[in-house]
N, C-alpha and C positions, 0 to 999 in steps of 0.2 A: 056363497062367499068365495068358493076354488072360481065357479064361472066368470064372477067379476073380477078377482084374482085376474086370470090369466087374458080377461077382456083388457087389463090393464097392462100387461105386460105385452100385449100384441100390440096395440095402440102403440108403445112405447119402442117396440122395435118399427112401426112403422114411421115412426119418426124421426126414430136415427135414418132409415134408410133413404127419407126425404132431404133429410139435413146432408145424408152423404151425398146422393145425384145434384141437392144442391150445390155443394162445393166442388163436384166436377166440373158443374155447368160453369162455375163460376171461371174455373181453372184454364176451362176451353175458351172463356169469351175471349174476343183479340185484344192486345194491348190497348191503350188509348194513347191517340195521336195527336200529334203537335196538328194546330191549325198552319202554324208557318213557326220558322224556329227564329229567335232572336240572337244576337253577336253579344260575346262576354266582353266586357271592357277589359283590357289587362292591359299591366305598365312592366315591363322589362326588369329582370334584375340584374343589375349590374355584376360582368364578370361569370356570367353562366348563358344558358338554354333558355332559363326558366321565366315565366313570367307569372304575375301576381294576379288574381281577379280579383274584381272589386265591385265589392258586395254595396258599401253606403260610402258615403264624404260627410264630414262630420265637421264645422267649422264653428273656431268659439270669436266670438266678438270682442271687441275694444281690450284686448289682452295686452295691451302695450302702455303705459304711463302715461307717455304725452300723446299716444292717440286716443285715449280714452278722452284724454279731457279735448282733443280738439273735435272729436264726436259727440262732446257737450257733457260728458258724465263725469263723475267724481270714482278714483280709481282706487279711492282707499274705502269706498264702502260698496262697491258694486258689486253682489257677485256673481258668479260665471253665466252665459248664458250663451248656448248654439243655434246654430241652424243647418241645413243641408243642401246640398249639390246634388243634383241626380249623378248617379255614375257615371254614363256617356260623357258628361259635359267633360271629365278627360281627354286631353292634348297632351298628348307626348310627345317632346323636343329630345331629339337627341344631342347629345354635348357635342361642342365643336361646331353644330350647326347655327346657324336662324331661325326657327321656324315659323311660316308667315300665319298671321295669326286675325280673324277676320274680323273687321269694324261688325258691333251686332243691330240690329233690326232695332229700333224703336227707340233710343238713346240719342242724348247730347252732348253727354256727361260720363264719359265713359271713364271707371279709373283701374290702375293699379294698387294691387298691393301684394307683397312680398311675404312668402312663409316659410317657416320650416316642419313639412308633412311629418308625421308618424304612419307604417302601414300595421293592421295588425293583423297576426296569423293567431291568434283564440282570442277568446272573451271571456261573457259573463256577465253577472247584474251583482249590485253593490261589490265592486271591487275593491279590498282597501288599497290604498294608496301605494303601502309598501310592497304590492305584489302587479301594483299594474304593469311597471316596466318587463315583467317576463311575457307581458302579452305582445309585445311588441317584434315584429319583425324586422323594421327597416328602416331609413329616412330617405326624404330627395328635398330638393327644392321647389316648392311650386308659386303660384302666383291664383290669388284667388280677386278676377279680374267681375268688375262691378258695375251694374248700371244706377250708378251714385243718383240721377236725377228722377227715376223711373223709385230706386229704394224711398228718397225722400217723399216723393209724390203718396206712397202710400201711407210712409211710417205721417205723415200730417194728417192722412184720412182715418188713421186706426185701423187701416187695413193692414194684411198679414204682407211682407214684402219682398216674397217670395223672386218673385218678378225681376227685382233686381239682382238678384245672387243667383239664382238657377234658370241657364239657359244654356245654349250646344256653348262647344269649347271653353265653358267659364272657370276651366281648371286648367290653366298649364303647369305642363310639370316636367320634370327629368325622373332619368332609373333611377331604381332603388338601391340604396346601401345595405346592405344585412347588419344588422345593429349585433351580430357574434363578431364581425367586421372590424367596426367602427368604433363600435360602444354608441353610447345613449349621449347626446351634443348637448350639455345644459348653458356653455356658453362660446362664446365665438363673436365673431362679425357677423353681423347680416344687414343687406344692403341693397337699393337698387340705382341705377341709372340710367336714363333718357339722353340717349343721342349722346351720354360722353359725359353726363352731368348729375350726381349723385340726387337723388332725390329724397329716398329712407335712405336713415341708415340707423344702427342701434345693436346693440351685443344679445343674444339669445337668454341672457341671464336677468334681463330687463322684465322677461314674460311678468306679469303678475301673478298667471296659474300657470305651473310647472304642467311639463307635458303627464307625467302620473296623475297630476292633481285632476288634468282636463281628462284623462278617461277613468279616473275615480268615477269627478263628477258626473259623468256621461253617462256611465253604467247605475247610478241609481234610476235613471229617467229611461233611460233603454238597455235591452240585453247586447253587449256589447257580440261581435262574432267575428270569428277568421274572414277577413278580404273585407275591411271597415277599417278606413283611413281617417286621422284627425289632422286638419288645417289648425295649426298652431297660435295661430297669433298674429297682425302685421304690427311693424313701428309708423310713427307717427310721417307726417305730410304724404298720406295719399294724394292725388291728386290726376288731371286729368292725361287722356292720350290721344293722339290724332292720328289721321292713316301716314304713316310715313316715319313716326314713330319707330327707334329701335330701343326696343328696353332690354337693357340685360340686371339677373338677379343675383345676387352672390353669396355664400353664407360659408363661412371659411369651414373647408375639410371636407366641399361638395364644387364638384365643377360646375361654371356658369351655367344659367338658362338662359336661352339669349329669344326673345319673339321680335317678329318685324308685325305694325300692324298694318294692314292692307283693305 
């Protein structure tokens, strides 16, 4: 019994001592390397150094009354639903300027629509309502710009329509406001116009889902995380743009975004 006793305690120191050279070997192996490294997206904050990374775009649908219905839905019983942007498709405009902004590949039908962004610095999943706003870092203005004919083509096939909302530059947008700043915008002007001629227009207060409510919602279906923006909502008469096109977007207590398209 002492024999096999101590056959089992040698067994067991040799084990540790394999488990230890293991964890040297492991200790010396060389880091793991990038095959190639990729570029962070990041948008400026206004009034510092610093700028934001941006982790997802998170964009809710027919959030405005009369766009709801001119997108064919009923806006007293619909409710909320997203989609997404890849990161990159951010364009940052700086205030003051134009920036030229490029007809995209495969379109006819090209349109605008006007929002007011949230960025956020934390998350989480099921967040209630009354705590979402502390997630929030920032706002700007952006424009979540659409391939209206390429979206319909699918949404009739019951294909997913991806296609028409995520593509390069399909976010323009301006720096960000720090919402300790600002404060949180529930209502205001927002607005755009072509070449000098108002297109949207509509007050922030119009939203049907309050910016809380859309990363409530958000966070039941995904864990919400620092450097994940929500496109808020456009007002009603989207419609189309052409190369030559100057649209500017307005949302009172944010300096213009102004794109030329090219």
């Amino acid at each position: 019994m002492l024999h096999s006793r101590r056959g089992l305690i040698g067994a067991g120191a040799a084990l540790t001592l394999a488990g230890t050279a293991g964890a040297k070997a492991k200790a010396a192996a060389p880091e793991a390397k990038f095959v190639f490294t990729l570029p962070v997206t990041t948008v400026p904050v206004v009034d510092t150094d610093e700028v934001f990374p941006v982790r997802r775009i998170y964009c809710i649908g027919r959030n405005y009354p009369e766009h709801s219905r001119e997108m064919g839905s009923d806006p007293t019983r619909e409710p909320p639903f997203f989609f997404q942007k890849p990161a990159d498709a951010v364009e940052f405009v700086q205030p003051g300027t134009v920036g030229d902004h490029a007809y995209p590949s495969l379109t006819h039908n090209y349109h605008h629509e006007i929002e007011l962004v949230a960025f956020l610095k934390s998350g989480g999943a099921n967040i209630p309502i009354d705590q979402a706003l502390s997630h929030v870092y920032g706002y700007t203005v952006g424009l979540d710009m659409t391939r209206r004919d390429l979206q319909r083509e699918m949404g009739n096939e019951k294909k997913p329509w991806e296609i028409g909302k995520s593509f390069d530059h399909a976010a323009p947008m301006g720096p960000i406001h720090r919402a300790d700043k600002i404060g949180h915008p529930t209502k205001g002007a927002i607005s755009l116009a072509i070449n000098g001629k108002v297109r949207q227009q509509a007050d922030l207060s119009d939203m049907i889902w309050s910016v809380a409510e859309q990363i409530s919602k958000l966070s039941e279906a995904f864990e919400l995380k620092a450097g994940d923006m929500v496109y808020s909502g456009t007002p009603a008469n989207v419609g189309p743009v052409v190369k030559g096109d100057v649209l500017v977007g307005k949302i009172d207590g944010f300096p213009d975004l102004s794109i030329r398209i090219v």
